[in-house]
N, C-alpha and C positions, 0 to 999 in steps of 0.2 A: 029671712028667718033669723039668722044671727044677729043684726039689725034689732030685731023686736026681743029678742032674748037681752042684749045689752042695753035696751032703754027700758025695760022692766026691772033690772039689776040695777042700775043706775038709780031707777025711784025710789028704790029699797034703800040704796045708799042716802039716798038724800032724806030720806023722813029718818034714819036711824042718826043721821047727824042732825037734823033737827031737835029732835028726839033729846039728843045726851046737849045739844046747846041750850033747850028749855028748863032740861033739870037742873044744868047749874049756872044757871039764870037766876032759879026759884029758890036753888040754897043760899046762892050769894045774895038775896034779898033778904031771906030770911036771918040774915047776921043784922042787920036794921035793928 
């Protein structure tokens, strides 16, 4: 059970880094 609590928290973590790496992706393009 703890197991599937920390790989749901985990995927959270990872689209919220996703997440803040696409936005300034999209700023730093937007200086172009």
């Amino acid at each position: 059970k703890i197991k599937i609590l920390y790989y749901e928290a985990l995927k959270k973590y990872v689209k919220i880094q996703i997440f803040i790496f696409c936005k300034e992706d999209n700023e730093r393009n937007s200086y172009h």
